[in-house]
VOSEMI-460461 format. One record per residue (C-alpha): residue number from 1; x, y, z. Coordinates in Angstrom, 3 decimals. Each point is the difference from the previous one (the first is absolute). Example, Ala and Ser with C-alpha at 12.3 -4.5 7.8 and 13.67 -1.06 7.14 Angstrom:
<nodes>
NODE  torkol         x         y         z
NODE       1    12.300    -4.500     7.800
NODE       2     1.370     3.440    -0.660
</nodes>
This chain:
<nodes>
NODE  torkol         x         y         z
NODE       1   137.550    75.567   110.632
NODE       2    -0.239     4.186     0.819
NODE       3     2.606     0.958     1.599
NODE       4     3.838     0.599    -0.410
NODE       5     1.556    -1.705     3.147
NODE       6     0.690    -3.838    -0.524
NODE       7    -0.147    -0.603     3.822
NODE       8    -3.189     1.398     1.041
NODE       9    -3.091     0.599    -1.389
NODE      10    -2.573     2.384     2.001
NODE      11    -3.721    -0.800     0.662
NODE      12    -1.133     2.667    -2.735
NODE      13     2.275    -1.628    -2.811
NODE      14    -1.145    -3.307     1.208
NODE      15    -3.673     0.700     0.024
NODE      16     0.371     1.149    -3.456
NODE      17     2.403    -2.477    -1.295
NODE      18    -2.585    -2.646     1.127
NODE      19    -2.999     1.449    -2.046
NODE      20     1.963    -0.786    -2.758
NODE      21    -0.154    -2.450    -3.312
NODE      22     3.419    -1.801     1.906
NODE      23    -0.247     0.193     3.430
NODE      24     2.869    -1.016     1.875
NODE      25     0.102    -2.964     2.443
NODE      26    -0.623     0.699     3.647
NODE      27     1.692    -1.761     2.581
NODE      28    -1.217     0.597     3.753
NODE      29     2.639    -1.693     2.216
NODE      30    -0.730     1.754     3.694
NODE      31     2.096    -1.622     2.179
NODE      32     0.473    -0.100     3.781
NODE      33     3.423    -1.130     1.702
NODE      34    -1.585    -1.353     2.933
NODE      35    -3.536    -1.032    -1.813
NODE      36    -2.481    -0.713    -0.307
NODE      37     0.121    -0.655    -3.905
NODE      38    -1.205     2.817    -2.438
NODE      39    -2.445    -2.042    -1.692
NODE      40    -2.800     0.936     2.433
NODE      41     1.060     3.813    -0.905
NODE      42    -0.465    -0.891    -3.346
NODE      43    -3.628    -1.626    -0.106
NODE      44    -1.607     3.011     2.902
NODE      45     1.050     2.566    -3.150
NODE      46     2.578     0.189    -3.100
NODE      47     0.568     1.846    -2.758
NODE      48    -2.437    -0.718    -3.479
NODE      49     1.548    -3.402    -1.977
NODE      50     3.294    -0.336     2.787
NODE      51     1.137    -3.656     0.504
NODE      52     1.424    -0.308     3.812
NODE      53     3.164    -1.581    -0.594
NODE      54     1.624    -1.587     4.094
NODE      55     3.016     1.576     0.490
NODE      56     1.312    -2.956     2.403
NODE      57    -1.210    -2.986    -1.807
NODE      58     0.210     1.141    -3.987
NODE      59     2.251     3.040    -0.389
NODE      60     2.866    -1.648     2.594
NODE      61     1.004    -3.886     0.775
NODE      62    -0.628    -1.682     3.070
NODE      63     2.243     1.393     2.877
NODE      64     2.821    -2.026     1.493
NODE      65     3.977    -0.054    -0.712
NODE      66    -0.393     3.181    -2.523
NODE      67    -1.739     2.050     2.315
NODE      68    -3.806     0.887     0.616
NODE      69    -0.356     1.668    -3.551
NODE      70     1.778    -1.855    -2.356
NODE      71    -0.084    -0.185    -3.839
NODE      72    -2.624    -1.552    -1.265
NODE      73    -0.092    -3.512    -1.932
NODE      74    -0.007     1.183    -3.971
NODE      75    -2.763    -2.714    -0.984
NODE      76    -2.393     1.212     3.318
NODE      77     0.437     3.439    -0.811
NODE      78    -1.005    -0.104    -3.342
NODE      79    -2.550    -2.212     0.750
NODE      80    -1.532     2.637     2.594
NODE      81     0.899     2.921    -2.541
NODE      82    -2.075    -1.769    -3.094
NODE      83    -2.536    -0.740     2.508
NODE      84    -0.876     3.360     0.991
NODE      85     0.816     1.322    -4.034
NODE      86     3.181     1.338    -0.293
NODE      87     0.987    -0.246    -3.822
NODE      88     2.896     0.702    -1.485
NODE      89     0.789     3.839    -0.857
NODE      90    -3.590     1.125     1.483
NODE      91     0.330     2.523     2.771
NODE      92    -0.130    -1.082     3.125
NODE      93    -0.971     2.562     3.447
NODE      94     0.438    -1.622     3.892
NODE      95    -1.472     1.709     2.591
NODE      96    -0.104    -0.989     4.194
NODE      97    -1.008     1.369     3.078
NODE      98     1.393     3.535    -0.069
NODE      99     3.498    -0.599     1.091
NODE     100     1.350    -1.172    -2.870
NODE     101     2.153    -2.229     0.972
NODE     102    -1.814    -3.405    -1.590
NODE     103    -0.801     1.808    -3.478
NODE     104     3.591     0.862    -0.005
NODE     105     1.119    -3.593     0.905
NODE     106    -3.002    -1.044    -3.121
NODE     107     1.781     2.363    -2.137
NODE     108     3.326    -1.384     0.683
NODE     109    -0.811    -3.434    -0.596
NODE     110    -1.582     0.345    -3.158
NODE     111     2.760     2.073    -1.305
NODE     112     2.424    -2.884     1.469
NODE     113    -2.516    -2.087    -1.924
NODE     114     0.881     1.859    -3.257
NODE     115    -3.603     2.116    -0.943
NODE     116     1.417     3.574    -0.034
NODE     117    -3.060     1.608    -0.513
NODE     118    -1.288     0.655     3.754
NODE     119    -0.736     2.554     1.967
NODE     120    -1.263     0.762     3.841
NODE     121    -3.096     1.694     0.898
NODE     122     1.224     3.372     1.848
NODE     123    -1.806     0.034     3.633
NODE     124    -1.578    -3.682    -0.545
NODE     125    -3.135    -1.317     0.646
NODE     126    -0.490     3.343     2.238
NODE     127     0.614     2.497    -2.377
NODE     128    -2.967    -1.150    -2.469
NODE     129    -2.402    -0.617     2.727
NODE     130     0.669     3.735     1.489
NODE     131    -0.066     1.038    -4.113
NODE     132    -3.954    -1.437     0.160
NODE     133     1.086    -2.523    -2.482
NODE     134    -2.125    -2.932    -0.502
NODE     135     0.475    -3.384     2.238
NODE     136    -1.333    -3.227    -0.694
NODE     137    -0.374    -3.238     1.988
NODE     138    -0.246    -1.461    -3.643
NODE     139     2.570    -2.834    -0.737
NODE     140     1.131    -0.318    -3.966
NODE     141     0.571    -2.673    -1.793
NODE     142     2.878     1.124    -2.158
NODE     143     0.984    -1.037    -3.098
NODE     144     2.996    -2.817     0.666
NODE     145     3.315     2.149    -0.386
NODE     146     3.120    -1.245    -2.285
NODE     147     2.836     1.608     1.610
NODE     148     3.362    -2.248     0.019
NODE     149     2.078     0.575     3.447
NODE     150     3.919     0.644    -1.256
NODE     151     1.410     0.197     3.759
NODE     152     2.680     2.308    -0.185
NODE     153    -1.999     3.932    -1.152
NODE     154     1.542     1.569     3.131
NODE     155     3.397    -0.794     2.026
NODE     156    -0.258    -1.781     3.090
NODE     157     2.776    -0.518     2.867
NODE     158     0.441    -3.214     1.784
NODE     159     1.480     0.292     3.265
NODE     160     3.569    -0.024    -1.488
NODE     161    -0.724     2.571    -2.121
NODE     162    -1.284     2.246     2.303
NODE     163     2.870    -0.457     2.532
NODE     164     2.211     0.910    -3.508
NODE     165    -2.572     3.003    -0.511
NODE     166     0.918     1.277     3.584
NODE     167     3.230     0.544    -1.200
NODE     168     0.075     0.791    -3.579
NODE     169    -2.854     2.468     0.102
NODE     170    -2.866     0.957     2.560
NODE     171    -2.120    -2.757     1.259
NODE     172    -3.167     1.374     2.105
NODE     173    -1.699    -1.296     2.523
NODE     174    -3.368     1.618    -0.004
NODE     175    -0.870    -1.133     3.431
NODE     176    -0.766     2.262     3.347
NODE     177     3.069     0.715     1.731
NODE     178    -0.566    -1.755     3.202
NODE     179    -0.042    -3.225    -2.100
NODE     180     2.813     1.104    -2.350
NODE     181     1.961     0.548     3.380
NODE     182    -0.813    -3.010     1.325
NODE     183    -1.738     1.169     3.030
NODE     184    -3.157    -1.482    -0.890
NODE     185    -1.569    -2.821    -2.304
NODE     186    -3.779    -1.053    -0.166
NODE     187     0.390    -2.457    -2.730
NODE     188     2.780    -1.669    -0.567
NODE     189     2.374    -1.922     2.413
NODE     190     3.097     2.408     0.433
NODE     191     0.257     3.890    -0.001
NODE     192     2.659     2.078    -2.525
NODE     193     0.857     0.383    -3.430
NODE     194     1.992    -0.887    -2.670
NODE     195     3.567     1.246     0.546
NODE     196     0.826     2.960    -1.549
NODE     197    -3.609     0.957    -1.423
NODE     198    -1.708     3.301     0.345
NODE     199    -3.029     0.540     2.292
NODE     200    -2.875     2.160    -1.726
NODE     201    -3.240    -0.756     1.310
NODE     202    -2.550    -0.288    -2.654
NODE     203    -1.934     3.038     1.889
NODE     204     2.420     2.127    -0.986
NODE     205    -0.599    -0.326    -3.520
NODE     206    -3.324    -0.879    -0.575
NODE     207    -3.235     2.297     1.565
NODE     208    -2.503    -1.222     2.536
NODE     209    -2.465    -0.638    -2.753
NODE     210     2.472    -2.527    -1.500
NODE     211     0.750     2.496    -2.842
NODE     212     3.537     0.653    -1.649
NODE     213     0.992     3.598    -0.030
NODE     214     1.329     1.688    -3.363
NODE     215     3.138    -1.734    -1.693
NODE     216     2.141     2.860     1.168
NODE     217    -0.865    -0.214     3.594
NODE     218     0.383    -4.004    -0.227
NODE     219     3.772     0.966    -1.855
NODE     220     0.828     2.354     2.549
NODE     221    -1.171    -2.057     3.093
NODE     222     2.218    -3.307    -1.137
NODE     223     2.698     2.037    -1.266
NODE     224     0.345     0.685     3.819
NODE     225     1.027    -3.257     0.504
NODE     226     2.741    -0.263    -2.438
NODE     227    -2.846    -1.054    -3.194
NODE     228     1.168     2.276    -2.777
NODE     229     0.194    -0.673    -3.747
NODE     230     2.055    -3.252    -0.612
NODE     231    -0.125    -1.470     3.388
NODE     232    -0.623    -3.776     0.009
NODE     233    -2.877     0.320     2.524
NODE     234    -2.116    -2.880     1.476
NODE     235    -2.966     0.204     2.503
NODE     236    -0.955    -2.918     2.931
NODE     237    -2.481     0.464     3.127
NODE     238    -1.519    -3.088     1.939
NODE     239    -1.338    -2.290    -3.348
NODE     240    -0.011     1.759    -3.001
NODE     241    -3.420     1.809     0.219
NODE     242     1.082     3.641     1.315
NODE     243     3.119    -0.094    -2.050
NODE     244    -1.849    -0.783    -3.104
NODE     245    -1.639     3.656     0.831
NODE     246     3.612     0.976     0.104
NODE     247     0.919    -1.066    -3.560
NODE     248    -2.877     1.696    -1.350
NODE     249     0.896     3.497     1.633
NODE     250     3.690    -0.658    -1.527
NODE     251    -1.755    -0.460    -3.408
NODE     252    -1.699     3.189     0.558
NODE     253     3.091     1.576     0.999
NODE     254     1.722    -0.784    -2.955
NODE     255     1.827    -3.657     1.243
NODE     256    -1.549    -2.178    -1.953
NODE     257     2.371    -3.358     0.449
NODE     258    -0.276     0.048     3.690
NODE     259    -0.317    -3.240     1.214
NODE     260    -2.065    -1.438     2.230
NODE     261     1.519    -2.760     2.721
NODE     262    -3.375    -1.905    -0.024
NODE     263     0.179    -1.837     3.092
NODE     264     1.610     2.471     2.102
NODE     265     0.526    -0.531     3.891
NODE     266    -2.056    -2.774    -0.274
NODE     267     2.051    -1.591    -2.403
NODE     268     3.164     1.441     1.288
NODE     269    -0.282    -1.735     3.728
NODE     270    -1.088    -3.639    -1.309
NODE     271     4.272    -0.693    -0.405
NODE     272     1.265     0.432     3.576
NODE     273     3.460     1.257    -1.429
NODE     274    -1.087     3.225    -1.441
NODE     275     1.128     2.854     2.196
NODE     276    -2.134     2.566     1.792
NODE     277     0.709     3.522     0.988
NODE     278    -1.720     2.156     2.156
NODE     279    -0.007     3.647     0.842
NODE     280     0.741     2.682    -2.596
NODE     281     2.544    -2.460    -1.974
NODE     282     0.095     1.105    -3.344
NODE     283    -2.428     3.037    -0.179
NODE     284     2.329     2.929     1.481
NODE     285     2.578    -0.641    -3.354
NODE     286    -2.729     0.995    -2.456
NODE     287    -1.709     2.709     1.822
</nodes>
């Protein structure tokens, strides 16, 4: 595909890339945390020959003791991957809402999965829309996909690992502060953090639009909070979605084995023995 960043991909490289003899495979995967599905995005307007791919019921397993977002069964993603075309060592280009958060989480997983070749649309489904790039209500039928899940493309933490990665290294919690602190909690049953992680809101590191700023803004912003070259660094936030987003600005920053701790808070609450702090615990140190 055009283009020399192996994150992103623009609308203009996109458009052009799909004109081509080898198009790439397009995976829409909006997403809302609180619903309703994407699938009705999908079918009101999409982009030419995407396959919506459900971020809660194909690219993540069931929630329950692993958290709201966990890792997916091998045999069900593949299953959902083939079904929408993937193939093996074919590019492959998610795209969302705008806010990037579910593409990144999309791109994650099929990295996890083991297909390196993928990349997310820059701005989402809002930035080719405003570029007056064709939409279609159209649904292919793609060609069945061969790709072969090998769990195991990108690191993952586990909730022992990330109370290790609190200590060895830097492990963020990309959370707002009041729920970081504890002093608030819409979703999950107690407030606070992991002890001795590092708040830094996802807002403060990825635009309103859901874009990533430049690799040496993203280096400079987490080397604020003690990331710097050789740092074992792993990201959390409520289930694995947001932090996802994180990994993928660490990529961009030039960190690419950070790990992701896929069921996060969620995950981290369901043993009643874990500790949680509250306040600033943790984030003063690396500042």
């Amino acid at each position: 595909m055009p283009g020399k960043d192996d994150l992103l991909i623009d609308v203009t490289d996109l458009a052009l890339a799909l004109t081509s003899d080898d198009p790439p495979t397009v995976l829409d995967v909006r997403w809302r945390l609180a619903g309703p599905p994407g699938r009705g995005d999908y079918l009101a307007g999409h982009l030419p020959g995407a396959v919506f791919v459900d971020l809660d019921t194909e690219l993540c397993g069931p929630p329950g003791a692993s958290g709201r977002h966990p890792l997916p069964d091998p045999a069900v993603l593949e299953e959902a991957l083939r079904a929408a075309g993937v193939r093996s060592g074919r590019p492959v280009v998610v795209y969302d809402g705008g806010d990037g958060m579910a593409a990144a989480r999309a791109w994650w997983t099929l990295r996890w999965a083991g297909h390196q070749q993928v990349r997310v649309l820059d701005g989402g489904f809002p930035a080719w829309s405003a570029a007056g790039l064709p939409v279609t209500a159209e649904q292919p039928a793609p060609e069945p996909g061969d790709i072969t899940v090998q769990p195991g493309g990108l690191p993952t933490l586990d909730a022992d690992g990330a109370a290790a990665r609190a200590s060895d290294g830097v492990l963020l919690d990309v959370r707002t502060g009041p729920r970081y602190r504890g002093e608030t909690e819409p979703v999950d049953p107690v407030a606070g953090h992991i002890p001795g992680a590092v708040n830094l809101p996802a807002a403060e590191y990825v635009g309103p639009d859901g874009r990533l700023p430049a690799a040496d803004v993203l280096r400079a912003r987490f080397a604020e909070v003690g990331v710097r070259p050789g740092t074992p660094v792993g990201a959390y936030c409520g289930s694995g979605v947001t932090a996802a987003q994180a990994v993928l600005a660490l990529h961009r920053a030039g960190h690419p084995d950070a790990a992701l701790y896929v069921g996060s808070w969620s995950d981290w609450l369901t043993d009643p023995r874990r500790p949680v702090a509250t306040g600033h615990t943790g984030a003063a140190e690396r500042r």
